[in-house]
MIZA-220224 format. One line per 5 residues: number of its first residue (from 1); for each residue x, y, z of C-alpha. Coordinates in steps of 0.02 Angstrom, whole numbers, plus 50000, padded with zeros to 5 digits. Each point is the difference from the previous one (the first is absolute). Layout:
BEGIN
NUM	X/Y/Z ~ ...
***
This chain:
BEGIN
1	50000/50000/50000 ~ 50048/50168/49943 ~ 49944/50138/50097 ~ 50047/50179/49980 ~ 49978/50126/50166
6	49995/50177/49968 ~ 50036/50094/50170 ~ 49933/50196/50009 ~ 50072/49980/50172 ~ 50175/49919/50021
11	50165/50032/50109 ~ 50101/50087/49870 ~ 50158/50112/50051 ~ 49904/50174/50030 ~ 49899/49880/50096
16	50073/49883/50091 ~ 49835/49925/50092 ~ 49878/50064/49871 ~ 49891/49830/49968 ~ 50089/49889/50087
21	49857/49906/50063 ~ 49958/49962/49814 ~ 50182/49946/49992 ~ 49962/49890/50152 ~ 49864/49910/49899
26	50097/49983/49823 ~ 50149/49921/50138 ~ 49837/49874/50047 ~ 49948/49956/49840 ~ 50177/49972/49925
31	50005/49851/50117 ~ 49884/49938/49883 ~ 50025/50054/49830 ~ 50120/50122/49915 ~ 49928/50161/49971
36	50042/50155/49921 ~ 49967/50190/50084 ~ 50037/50173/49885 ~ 50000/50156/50131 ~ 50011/50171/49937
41	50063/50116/50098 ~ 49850/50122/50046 ~ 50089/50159/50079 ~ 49863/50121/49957 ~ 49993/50147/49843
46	50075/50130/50119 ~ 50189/49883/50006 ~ 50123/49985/49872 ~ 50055/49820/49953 ~ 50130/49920/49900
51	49980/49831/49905 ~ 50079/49850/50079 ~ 49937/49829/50038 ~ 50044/49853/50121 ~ 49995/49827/49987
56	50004/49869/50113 ~ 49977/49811/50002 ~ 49972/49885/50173 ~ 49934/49832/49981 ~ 49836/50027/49915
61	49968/50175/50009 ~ 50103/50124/49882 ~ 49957/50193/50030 ~ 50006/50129/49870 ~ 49999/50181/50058
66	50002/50137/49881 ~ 50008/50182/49986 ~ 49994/50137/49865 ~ 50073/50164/49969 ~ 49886/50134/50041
71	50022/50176/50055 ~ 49857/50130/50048 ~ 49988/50152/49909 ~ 49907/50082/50155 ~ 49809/50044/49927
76	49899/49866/50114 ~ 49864/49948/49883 ~ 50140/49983/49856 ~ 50112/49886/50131 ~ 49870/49890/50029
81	49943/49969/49807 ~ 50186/49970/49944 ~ 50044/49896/50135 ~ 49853/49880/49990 ~ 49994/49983/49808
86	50211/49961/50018 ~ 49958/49886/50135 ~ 49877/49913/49885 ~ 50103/50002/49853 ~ 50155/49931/50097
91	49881/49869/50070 ~ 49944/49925/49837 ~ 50150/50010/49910 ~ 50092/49901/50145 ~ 49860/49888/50002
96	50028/49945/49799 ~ 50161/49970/50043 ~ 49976/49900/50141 ~ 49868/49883/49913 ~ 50166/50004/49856
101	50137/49941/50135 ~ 49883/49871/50103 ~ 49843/49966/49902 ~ 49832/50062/50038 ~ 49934/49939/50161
106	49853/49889/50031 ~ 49921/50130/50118 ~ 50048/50196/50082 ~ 49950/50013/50181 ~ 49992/50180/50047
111	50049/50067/50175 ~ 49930/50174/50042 ~ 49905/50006/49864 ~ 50055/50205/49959 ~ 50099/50047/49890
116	50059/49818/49944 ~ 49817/49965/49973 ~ 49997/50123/49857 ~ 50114/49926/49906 ~ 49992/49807/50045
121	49818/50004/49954 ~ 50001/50043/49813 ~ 50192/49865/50004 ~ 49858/49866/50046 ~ 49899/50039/49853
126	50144/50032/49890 ~ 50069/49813/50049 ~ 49839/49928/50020 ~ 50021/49954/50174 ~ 49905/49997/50161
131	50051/50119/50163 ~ 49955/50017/50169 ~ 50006/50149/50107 ~ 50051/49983/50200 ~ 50003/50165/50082
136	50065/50047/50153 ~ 49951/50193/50039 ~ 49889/50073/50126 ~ 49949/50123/49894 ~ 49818/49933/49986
141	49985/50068/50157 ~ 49936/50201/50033 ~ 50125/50028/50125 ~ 50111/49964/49899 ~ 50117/50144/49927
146	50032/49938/49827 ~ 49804/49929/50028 ~ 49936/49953/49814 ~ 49840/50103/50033 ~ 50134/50163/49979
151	50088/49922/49853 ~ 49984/50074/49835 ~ 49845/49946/49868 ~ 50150/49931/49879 ~ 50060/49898/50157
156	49827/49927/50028 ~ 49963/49935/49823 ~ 50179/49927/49974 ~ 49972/49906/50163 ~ 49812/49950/49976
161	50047/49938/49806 ~ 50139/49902/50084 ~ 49897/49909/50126 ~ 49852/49973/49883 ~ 50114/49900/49870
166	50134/49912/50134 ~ 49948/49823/50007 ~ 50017/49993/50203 ~ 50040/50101/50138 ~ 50077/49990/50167
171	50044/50088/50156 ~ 50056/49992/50150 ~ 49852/50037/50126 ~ 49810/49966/49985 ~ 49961/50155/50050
176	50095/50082/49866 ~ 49952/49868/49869 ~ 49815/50052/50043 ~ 50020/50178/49971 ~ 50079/49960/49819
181	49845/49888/49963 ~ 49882/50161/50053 ~ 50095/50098/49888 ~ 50026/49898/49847 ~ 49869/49883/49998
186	50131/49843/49992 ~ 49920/49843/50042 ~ 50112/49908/50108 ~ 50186/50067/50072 ~ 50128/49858/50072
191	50069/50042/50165 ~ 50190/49975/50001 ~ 50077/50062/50154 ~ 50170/50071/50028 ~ 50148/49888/50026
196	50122/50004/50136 ~ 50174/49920/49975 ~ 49994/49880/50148 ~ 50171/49970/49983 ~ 50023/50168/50104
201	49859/50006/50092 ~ 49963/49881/50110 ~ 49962/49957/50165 ~ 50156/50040/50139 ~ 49984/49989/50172
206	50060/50133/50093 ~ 50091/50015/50183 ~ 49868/50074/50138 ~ 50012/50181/50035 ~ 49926/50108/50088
211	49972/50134/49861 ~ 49857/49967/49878 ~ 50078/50037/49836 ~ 49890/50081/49872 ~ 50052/50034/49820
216	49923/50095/49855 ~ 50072/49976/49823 ~ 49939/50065/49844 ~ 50050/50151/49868 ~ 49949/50116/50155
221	49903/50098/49849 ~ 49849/50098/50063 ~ 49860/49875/49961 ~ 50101/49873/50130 ~ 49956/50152/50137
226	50140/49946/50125 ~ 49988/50185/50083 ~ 49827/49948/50062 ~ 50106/49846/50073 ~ 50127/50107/50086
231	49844/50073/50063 ~ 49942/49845/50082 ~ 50154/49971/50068 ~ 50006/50136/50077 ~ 49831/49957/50111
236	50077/49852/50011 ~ 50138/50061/50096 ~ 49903/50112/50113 ~ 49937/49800/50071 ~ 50156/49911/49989
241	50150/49991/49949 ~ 50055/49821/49964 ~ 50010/50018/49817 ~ 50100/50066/49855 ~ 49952/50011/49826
246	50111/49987/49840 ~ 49966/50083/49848 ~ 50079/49925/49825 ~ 49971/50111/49848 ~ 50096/50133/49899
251	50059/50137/50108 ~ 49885/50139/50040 ~ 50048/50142/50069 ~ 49830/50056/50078 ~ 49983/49846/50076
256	50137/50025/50110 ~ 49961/50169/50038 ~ 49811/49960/50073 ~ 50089/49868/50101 ~ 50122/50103/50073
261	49859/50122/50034 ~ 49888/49880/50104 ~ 50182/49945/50087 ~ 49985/49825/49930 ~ 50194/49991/49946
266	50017/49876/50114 ~ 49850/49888/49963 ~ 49985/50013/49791 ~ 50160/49945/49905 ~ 50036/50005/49787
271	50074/49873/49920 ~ 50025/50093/49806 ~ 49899/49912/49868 ~ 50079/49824/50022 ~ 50023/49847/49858
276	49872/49872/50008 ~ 50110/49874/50124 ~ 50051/50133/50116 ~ 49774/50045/50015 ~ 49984/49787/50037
281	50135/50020/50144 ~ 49915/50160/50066 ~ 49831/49930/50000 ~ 50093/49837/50092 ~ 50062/50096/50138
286	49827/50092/50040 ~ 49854/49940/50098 ~ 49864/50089/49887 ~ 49953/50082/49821 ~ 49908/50172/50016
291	49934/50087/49819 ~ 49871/50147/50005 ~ 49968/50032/49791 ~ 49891/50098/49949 ~ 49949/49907/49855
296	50078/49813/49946 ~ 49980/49864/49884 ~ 50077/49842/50053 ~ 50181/50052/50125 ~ 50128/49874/49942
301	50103/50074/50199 ~ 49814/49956/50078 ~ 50030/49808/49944 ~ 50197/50007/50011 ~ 49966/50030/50189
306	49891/49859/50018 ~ 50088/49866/49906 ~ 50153/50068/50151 ~ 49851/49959/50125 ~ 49968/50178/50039
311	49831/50045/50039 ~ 49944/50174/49926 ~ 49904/50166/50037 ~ 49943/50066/49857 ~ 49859/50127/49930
316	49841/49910/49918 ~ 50040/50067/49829 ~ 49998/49916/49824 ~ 50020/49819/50009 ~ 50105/49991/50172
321	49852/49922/50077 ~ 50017/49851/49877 ~ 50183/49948/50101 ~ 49945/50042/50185 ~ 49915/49918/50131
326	49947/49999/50175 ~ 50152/49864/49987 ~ 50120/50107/49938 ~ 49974/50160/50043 ~ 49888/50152/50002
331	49908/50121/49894 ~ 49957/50184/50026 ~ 49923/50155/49918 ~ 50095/50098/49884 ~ 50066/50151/50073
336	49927/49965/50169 ~ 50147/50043/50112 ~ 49913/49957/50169 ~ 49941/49819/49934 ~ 50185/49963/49923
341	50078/50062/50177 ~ 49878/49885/50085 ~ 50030/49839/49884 ~ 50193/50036/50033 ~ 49953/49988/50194
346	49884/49853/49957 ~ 50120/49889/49902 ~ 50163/50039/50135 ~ 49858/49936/50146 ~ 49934/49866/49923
351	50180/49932/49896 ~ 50024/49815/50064 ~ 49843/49976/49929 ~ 50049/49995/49820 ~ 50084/49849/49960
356	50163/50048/49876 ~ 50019/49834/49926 ~ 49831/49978/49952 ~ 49972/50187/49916 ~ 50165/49954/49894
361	49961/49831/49940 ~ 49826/50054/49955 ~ 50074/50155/49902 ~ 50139/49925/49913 ~ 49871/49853/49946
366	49894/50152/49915 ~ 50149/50095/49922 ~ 50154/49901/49957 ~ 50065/50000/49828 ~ 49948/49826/49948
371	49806/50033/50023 ~ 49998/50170/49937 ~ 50108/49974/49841 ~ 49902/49801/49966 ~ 49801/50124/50019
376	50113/50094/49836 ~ 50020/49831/49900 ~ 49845/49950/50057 ~ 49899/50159/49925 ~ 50132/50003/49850
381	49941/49805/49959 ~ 49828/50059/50007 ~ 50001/50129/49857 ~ 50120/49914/49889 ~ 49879/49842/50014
***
């Protein structure tokens, strides 16, 4: 089998961690089969670019990143025109030459369905193939600041046309998957979650302290609200003081400073944005997993820290509620301060009751790379039948 990914979303080297979940699952379902994924480098009209490419082959999975020259010429609605027709043109003359070099592929699975969508739907027709769509945003929700209902009328149609034609579609939460129905009238969507390299995360016992280690990781962008946790924290402390929590993300600057204003130096540490090994032995060393979004989809750090047997706090948002139990941990209101300062309390009372083993055998049963990547050749089989 022959199947050709095209990535809108991929770690690329302006963007280092852009995608990388979709990497995770390409990683899952090369165990299986070899596959293919094109990535153009999407740095926005408003960037210059040169043209470059790399390639690289592991096992079953070969990457092909591209980018092409571009320079604004500084009149906005110009920009944008010229960059997306010389991202389109770019994109379907590599694609001719691809099908030249390795032969046209039984079937194009599109992650993040804009801007590769564009493109990858009219290369199905061209080749007389069948695609499917799997998309991973959150932008189907309102809250959402790139939400679709903001999007332009050009952005709408492109995606609408795409869904209407792609012979199936996944994602990776219900609740998501459900909105997408509402909105394009598709009859059924699969539900393939996020995968978690369980090579790295896994369950490790930890030595008995008497700190309670919390730890928070994520891009730390605005939507993941970790100043509203700081603000809990800072109850928190006001009650007790047997705790500490560690932040992993990029380094922000006002972060630190509304720490060091509540005089929290001592309580909240920063690790720098960390490699995906280094996150595993953070979440290792810690007792729990807090998150406070805004707006999700499906977290791939939500069910990182339970295949380590963490149980998580986390704001009932997008499809979160689809990964956490009473079991496993607990669910509050979005931007409810008092409710996430009282689940903290909650979980840190009532802590020997969650069992660590059991949350991480269930989770890495759910999310490992064999039964994420085999639902991919399963659904592949399907179509090409």
């Amino acid at each position: 089998m022959h199947v050709l990914w095209l990535a809108s979303w991929y770690p690329d080297p302006y963007e280092k961690k852009n995608g990388d979940f979709i990497q995770r699952h390409a990683k899952a379902v090369a165990k299986f089969l070899p596959i293919d994924v094109i990535h153009i480098v999407q740095t926005g009209y408003k960037v210059t670019t040169k043209r470059g490419s790399i390639h690289t082959k592991e096992d079953n999975l070969r990457e092909l990143i591209y980018s092409f020259n571009y320079t604004p010429w500084g009149i906005k609605w110009i920009d944008k025109i010229r960059y997306n027709l010389k991202y389109r043109f770019f994109y379907n003359d590599l694609l001719d030459k691809y099908s030249k070099q390795y032969g046209i592929p039984e079937m194009i699975h599109i992650h993040a369905p804009m801007k590769a969508g564009v493109v990858a739907g009219r290369i199905a027709k061209h080749w007389h193939v069948p695609y499917i769509v799997t998309d991973h945003s959150s932008m189907y929700d309102k809250k959402a600041i790139d939400s679709f209902y903001t999007r332009s009328n050009y952005f709408k149609k492109h995606l609408r046309k795409l869904y209407k034609k792609a012979d199936a579609v996944t994602n990776v939460s219900e609740v998501m998957a459900d909105k997408i129905q509402q909105l394009f009238a598709i009859k059924n969507i699969e539900i393939v979650r996020n995968v978690v390299d369980t090579s790295c995360f896994f369950y490790q016992p930890t030595i008995g302290s008497n700190i309670f280690r919390w730890v928070h990781v994520s891009t730390l962008y605005p939507l993941k609200n970790a100043e509203k946790i700081i603000e809990a924290f800072e109850q928190l402390h006001k009650k007790r003081n047997d705790w500490q929590l560690v932040i992993v993300g990029e380094n922000n600057a006002a972060l630190k400073r509304l720490v060091k204003a509540k005089n929290l130096q001592q309580k909240v540490l920063f690790t720098g944005e960390l490699d995906y090994a280094d996150v595993a032995k953070q979440m290792q060393q810690s007792s729990a997993l807090v998150m406070f979004s805004k707006y999700e989809n499906f977290p791939c750090t939500i069910i990182e820290a339970l295949c380590c047997g963490l149980p998580v706090i986390a704001s009932n948002v997008g499809g979160i509620k689809e990964a956490i139990n009473i079991s496993n941990g607990i669910l509050v209101e979005s931007e409810n301060v008092a409710a996430l300062q009282n689940a903290l309390e909650n979980m840190m009372n009532a802590y020997p009751q969650y069992n660590q083993s059991q949350i991480a055998n269930e989770a890495t049963a759910k999310y490992n790379e064999d039964v994420i990547g085999y639902q991919f050749i399963q659904l592949y089989r399907k179509i090409l039948d």
